[in-house]
C-alpha positions as CSV (number, residue, x, y, z in Angstrom):
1,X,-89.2,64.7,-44.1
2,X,-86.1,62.9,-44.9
3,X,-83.4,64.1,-47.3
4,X,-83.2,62.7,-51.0
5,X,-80.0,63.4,-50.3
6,X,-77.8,61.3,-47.5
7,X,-75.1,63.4,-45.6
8,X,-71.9,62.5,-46.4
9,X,-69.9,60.2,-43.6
10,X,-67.1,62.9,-42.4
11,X,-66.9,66.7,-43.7
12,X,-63.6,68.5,-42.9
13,X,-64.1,71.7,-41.7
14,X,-60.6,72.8,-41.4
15,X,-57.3,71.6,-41.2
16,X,-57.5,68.5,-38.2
17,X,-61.6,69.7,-37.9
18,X,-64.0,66.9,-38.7
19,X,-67.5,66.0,-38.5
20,X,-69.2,62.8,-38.9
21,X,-72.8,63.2,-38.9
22,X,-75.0,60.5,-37.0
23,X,-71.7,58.3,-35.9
24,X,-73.1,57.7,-32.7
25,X,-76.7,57.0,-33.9
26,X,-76.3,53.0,-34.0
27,X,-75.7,52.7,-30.6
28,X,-77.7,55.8,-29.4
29,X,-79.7,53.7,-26.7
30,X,-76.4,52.3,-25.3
31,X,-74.8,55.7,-25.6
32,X,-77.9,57.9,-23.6
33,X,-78.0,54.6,-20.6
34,X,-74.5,55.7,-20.1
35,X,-74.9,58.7,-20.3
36,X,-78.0,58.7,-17.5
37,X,-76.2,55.9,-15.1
38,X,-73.0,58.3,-14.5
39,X,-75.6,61.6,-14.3
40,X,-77.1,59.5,-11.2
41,X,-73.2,58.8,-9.8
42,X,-72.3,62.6,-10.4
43,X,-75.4,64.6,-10.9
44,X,-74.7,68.3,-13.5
45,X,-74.3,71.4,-11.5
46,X,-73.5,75.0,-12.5
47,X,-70.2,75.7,-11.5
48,X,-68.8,78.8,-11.1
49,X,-65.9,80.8,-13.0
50,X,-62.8,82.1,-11.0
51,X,-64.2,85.6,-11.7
52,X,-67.4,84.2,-9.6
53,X,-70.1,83.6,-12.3
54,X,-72.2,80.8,-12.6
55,X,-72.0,79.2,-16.1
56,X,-75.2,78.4,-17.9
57,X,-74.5,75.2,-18.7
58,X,-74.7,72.5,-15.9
59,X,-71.4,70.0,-16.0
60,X,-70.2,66.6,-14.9
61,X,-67.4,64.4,-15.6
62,X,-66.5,60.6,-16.1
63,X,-63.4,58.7,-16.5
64,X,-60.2,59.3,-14.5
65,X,-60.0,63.1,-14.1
66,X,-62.5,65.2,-14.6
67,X,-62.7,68.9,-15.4
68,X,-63.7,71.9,-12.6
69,X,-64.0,75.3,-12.2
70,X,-64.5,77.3,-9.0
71,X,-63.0,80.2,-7.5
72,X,-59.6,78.9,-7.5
73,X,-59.4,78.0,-11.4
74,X,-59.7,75.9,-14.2
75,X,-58.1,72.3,-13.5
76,X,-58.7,68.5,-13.8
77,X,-58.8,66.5,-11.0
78,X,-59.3,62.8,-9.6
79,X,-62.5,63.4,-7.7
80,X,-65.6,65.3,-7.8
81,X,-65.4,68.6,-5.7
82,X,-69.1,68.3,-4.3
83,X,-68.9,64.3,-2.9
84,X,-65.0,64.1,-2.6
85,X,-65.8,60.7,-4.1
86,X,-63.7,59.6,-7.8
87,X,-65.7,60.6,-10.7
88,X,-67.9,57.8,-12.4
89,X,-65.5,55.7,-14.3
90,X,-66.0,55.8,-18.3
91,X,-68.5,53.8,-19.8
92,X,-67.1,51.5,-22.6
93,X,-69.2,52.1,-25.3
94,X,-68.3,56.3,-24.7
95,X,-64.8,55.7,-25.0
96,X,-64.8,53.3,-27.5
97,X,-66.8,55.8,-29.6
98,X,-64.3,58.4,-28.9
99,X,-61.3,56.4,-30.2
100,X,-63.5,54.8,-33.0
101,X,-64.3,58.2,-34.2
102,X,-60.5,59.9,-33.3
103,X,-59.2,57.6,-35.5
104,X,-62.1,58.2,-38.4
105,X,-60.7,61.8,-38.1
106,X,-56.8,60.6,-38.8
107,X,-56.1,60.7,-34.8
108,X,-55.1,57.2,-34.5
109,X,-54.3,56.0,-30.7
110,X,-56.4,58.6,-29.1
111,X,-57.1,57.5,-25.5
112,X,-58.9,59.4,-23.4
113,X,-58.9,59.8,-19.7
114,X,-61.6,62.7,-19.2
115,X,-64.7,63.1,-20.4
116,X,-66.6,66.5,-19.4
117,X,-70.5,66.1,-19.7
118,X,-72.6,69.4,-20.4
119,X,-76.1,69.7,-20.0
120,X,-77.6,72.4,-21.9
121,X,-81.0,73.6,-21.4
122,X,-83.2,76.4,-23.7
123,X,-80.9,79.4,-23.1
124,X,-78.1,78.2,-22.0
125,X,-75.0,79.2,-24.2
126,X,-71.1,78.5,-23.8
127,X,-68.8,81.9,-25.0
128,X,-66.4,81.4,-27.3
129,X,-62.6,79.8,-25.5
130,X,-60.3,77.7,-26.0
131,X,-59.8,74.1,-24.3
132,X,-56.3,74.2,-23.0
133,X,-56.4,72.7,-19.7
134,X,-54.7,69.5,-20.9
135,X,-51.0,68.4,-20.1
136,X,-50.1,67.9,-23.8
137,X,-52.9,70.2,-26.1
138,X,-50.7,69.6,-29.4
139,X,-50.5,66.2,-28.7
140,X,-54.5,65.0,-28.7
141,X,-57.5,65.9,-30.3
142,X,-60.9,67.1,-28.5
143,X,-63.5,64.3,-29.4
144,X,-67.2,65.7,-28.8
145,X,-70.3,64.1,-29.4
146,X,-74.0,65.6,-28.9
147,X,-77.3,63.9,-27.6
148,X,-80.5,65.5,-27.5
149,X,-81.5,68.9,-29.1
150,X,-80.1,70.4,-32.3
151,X,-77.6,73.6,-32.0
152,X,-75.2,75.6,-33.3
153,X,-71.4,74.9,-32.3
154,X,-69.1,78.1,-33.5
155,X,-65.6,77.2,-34.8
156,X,-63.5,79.9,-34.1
157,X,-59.7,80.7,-35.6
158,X,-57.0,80.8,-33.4
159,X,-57.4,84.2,-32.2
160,X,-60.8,85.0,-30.5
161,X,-61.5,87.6,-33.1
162,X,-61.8,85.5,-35.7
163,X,-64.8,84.9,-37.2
164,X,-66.6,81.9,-36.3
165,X,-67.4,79.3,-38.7
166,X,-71.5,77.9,-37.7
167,X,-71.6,75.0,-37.4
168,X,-75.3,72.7,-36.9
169,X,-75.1,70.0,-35.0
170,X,-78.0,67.2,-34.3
171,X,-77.9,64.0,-32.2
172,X,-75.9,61.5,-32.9
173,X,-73.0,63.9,-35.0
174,X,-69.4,63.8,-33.7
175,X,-67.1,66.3,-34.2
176,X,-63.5,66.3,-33.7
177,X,-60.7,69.1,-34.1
178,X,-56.8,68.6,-33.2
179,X,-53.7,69.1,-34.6
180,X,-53.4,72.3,-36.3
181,X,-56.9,73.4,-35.5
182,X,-56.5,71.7,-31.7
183,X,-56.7,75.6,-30.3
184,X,-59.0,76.5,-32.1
185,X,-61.7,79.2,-30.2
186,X,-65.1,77.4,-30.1
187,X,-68.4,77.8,-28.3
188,X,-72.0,77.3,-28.5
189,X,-74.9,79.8,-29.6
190,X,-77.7,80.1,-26.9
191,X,-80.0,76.5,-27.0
192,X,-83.2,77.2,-28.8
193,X,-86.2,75.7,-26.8
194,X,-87.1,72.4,-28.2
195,X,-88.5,68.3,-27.5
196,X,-85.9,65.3,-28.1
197,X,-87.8,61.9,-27.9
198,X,-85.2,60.8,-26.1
199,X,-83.3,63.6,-23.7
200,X,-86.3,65.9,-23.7
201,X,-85.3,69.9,-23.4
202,X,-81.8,68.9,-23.0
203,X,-78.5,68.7,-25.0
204,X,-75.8,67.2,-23.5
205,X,-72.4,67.0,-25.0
206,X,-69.8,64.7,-24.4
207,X,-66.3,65.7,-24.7
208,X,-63.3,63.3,-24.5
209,X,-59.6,64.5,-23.4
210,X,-56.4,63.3,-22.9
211,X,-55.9,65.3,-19.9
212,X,-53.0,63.9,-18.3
């Protein structure tokens, strides 16, 4: 049943946090064939931590760098560890959504160069840490839009004790956080089990960095 009531456009969560429910629901079949073309170039896989674990969350990249973990550390780099082969380059409509809804979020001129895919099946979760990776964190916001079943993203403080702030999120929303909250711990509660009509028992989420 539908709301009497329409969501608002952009909520601000905190200082330089902002969501804009549905902003990538007009172009949502445009969005999820990009999405699926550069899974078939770079196929998800569960990488593993430098401590050794495997995460629960399967991950690819697009765009010019992409993001990896293995036994040697967190890092970008220019090509995909398991073909050797550049990453997929960025879809257009995926990056024009990122800086379309940057700049929604007061982040005007936000490029991005890196955009790590995660595919999140019933179960799977992602602890709470911070995204810090990036040559210049202050200088760029983290752009992240979800596809496909509902969950909730935790908004941490700046220090991992904080108490996270719960935050539902559905396909289509977008949800950006830079400048003062840029470091911001953040994660994502364990995926409930679930149907989307169009991504199945997945979420994937999209998130767009300036990396170098």
């Amino acid at each position: 049943m539908d709301s009497l009531f329409p969501l608002p456009d952009r909520i601000e969560l905190a200082a330089g946090a902002v969501l804009l429910p549905g902003a990538g629901l007009a172009e949502q079949a445009l969005l999820v064939s990009a999405l699926e073309s550069v899974l078939a170039l770079a196929p998800p896989r569960h990488m593993v931590t430098p401590g050794g674990q495997s995460m629960s969350v399967a991950m690819s990249n697009c765009g010019r760098l992409g993001w990896v973990s293995d036994r040697g550390g967190y890092r970008y780099q220019s090509t995909d560890p398991d073909t050797g082969l550049a990453w997929p380059a960025m879809p257009d409509c995926l990056a024009r959504l990122a800086r379309s809804a940057a700049a929604r979020a007061g982040f005007e001129g936000f490029e991005p160069d890196a955009c790590l895919i995660s595919v999140y099946t019933p179960g799977a979760r992602l602890s709470l840490h911070q995204d810090k990776d990036e040559e210049n964190v202050a200088g760029h916001p983290l752009v992240s839009l979800s596809l496909g079943l509902g969950a909730s993203f935790q908004l941490g403080g700046l220090a991992r004790a904080d108490k996270p702030l719960k935050v539902p999120l559905v396909h289509g929303d977008v949800l950006i956080w830079g400048g003062p909250s840029r470091l911001r711990y953040h994660g994502v509660a364990a995926l409930p089990d679930g149907e989307h009509p169009m991504l199945g028992r997945r979420r994937v989420n999209l998130s767009f960095r300036k990396a170098g």
